[in-house]
N, C-alpha and C positions, 0 to 999 in steps of 0.2 A: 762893176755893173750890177751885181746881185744887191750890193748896198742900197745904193740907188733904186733899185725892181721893190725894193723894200719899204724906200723913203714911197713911193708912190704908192702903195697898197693902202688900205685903211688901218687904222690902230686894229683896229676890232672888225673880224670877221663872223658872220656868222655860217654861212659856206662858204669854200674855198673854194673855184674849179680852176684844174688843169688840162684842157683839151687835150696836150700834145707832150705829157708826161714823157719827158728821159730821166734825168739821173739825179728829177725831183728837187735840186737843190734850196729852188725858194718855196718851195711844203716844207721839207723839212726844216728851215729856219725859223719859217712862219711858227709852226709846233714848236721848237725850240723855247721860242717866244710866250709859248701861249696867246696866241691871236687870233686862233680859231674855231668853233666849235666843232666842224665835221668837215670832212672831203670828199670831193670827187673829184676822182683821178682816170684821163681814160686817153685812149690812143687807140689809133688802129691797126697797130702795130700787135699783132695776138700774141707773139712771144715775150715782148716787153710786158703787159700785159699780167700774162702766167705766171713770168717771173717775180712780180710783185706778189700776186696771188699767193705761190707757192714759198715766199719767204712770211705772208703773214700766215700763212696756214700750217705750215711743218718746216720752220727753218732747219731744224738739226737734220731736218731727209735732204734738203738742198746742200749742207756741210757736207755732209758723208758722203754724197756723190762726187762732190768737188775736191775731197778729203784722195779720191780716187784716180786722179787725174796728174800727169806729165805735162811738162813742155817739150816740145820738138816739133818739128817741120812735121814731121811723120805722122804723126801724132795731133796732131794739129788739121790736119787733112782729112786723116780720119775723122773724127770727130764733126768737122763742118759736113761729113756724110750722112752723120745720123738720122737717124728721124725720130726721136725714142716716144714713147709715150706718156709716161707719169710725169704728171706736172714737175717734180722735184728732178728729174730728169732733164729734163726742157730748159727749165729754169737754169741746172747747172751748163748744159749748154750753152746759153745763151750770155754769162756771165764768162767764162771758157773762151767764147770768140770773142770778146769784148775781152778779154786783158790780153791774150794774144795773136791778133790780128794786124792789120796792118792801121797806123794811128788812131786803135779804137773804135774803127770805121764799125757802121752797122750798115750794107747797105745789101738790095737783093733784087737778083732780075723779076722780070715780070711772072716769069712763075713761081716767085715767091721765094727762089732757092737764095741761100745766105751764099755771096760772091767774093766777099774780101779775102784777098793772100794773106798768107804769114805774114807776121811781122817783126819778126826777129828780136825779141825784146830781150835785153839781161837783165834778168832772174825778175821778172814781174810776180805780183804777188796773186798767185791766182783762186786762193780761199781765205779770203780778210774777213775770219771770224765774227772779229770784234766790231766789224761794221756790218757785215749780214745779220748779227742779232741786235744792234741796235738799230737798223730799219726797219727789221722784225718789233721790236717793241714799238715803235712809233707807231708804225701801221694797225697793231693789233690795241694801243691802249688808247687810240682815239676814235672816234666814227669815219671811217677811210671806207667808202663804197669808189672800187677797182671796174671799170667800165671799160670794155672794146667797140669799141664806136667813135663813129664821126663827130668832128670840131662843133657841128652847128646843132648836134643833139645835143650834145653835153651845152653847151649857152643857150639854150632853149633854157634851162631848168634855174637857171640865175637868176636873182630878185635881188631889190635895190641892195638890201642890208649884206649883200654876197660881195664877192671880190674873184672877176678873172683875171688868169696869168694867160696871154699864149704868148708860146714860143715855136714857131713850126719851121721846116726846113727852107731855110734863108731863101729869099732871091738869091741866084745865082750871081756873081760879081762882073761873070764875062762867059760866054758861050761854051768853053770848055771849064768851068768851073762851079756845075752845076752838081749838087747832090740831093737831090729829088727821090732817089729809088732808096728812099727810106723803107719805105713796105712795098708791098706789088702794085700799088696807087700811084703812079707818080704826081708829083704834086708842085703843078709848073704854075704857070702865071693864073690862068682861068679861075684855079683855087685861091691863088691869092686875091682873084678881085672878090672872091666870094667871104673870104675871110673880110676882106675890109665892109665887106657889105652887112656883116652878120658884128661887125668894131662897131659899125653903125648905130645898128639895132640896141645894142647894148647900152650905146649912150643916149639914145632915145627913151629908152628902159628904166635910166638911172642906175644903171649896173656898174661900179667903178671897176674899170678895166685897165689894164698895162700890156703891152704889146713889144717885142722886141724882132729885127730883123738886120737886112743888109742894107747897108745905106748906098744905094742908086737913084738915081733919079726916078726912075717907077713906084719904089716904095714911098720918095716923098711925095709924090704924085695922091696914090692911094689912100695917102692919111692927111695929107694939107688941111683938113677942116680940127687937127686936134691937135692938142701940144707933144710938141718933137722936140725930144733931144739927140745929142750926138756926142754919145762916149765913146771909148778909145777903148778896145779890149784885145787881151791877148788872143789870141787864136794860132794855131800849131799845127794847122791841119795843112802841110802841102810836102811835096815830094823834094823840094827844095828845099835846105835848112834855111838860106841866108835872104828867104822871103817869108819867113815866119817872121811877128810881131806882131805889135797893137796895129790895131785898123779901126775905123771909123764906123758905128751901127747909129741905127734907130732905135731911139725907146719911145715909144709913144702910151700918152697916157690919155684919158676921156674926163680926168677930175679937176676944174677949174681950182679951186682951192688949194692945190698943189703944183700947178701953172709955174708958182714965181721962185722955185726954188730948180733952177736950170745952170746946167753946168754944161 
């Protein structure tokens, strides 16, 4: 799938945007690459966020907090109580319930408290040095502007010669399969018709755009006026192991020229 997200973006970028920035993977390829001159990366997720923040501003404060820290049930608990304050803090938090939580999950009621149980992992690695300073170096050796804010400010500021990624919390597959309470926003259909409206605008714009989501009939609904595809991706997120596999998404893209290479 990321291959693909790839093959659709332009060779050459001159901004990136990522509204709906998680764990960044097609930024950082794109960089990899050299294919872009600056970024903007933003969510409105404020801890996600920080924690970018605070790994391109003081990685080694966000290590040594993390350098600090247990596994345990106990311990674990604790922790999701916190409320600390120092960005390098927060960050380490937030990095802490994300390796041991329960699969990874980031998810939070409406007051905004972080809700996922343990999640029992053997021996996760929960201070991977050598990747918190090389997203530190990315971040800090290119033009990476970190923004907390909504989908449709951040594509406000796109121009043709730019390239948007979104990726936001899927349509739901089926009524009880809904993970929406990414941040204290839930972000249910309403938003998705406004994200398609705002896919629109972009291709009205000349903005080349890539879109990835749950393949339902709603979401082909939403994007029917642009090229759809449907790959096969792993996914691991369910409470059942032997309903874990590849399943069927959207990728939708806005750039004619790229049209005929469909899989």
């Amino acid at each position: 799938m990321s291959e693909r997200i790839l093959q659709l973006l332009p060779k050459k970028i001159d901004a990136y945007y990522e509204p709906f920035f998680g764990g960044g993977a097609i930024f950082f390829a794109l960089a990899r690459e050299g294919r872009l001159r600056r970024a903007v990366l933003s969510d409105t997720n404020e801890e996600l966020i920080n924690l970018y923040r605070a790994l391109k501003n003081d990685v080694e404060a966000v290590v040594s907090e993390l350098r600090k820290m247990t596994m345990s049930e106990q311990e674990y608990y604790r922790i999701r109580e916190l409320r600390p304050r120092s960005d390098a803090k927060r960050a380490a938090r937030t990095i802490y319930l994300n390796k041991t939580g329960f699969n990874g999950l980031y998810r939070v009621n409406r007051s905004g408290l972080f809700n996922v149980p343990y999640g029992r992992h053997v021996n996760p690695t929960i201070c991977d040095e050598p990747n918190l300073r090389a997203v530190a170096d990315v971040l800090t050796n290119l033009n990476v502007e970190l923004l907390e804010q909504d989908f449709e400010q951040t594509c406000r500021l796109a121009r043709p010669k730019d390239a948007v990624y979104l990726d936001p919390p899927y349509l739901p597959l089926s009524p009880t399969a809904s993970f929406t309470s990414y941040d204290r926003h839930p972000f249910g259909l309403t938003e998705h018709e406004r994200l398609a409206r705002v896919f629109d605008e972009l291709t009205t714009r000349n903005v080349p755009a890539v879109l990835s989501n749950s393949c339902i009939p709603e979401s082909e609904r939403l994007y029917q006026a642009h090229a759809i595809e449907h790959p096969l991706v792993a996914r691991n997120i369910n409470r059942d192991a032997k309903k874990r596999g590849k399943i069927k998404e959207i990728l939708v893209s806005n750039q004619p020229a790229r049209r005929s290479q469909r899989r």
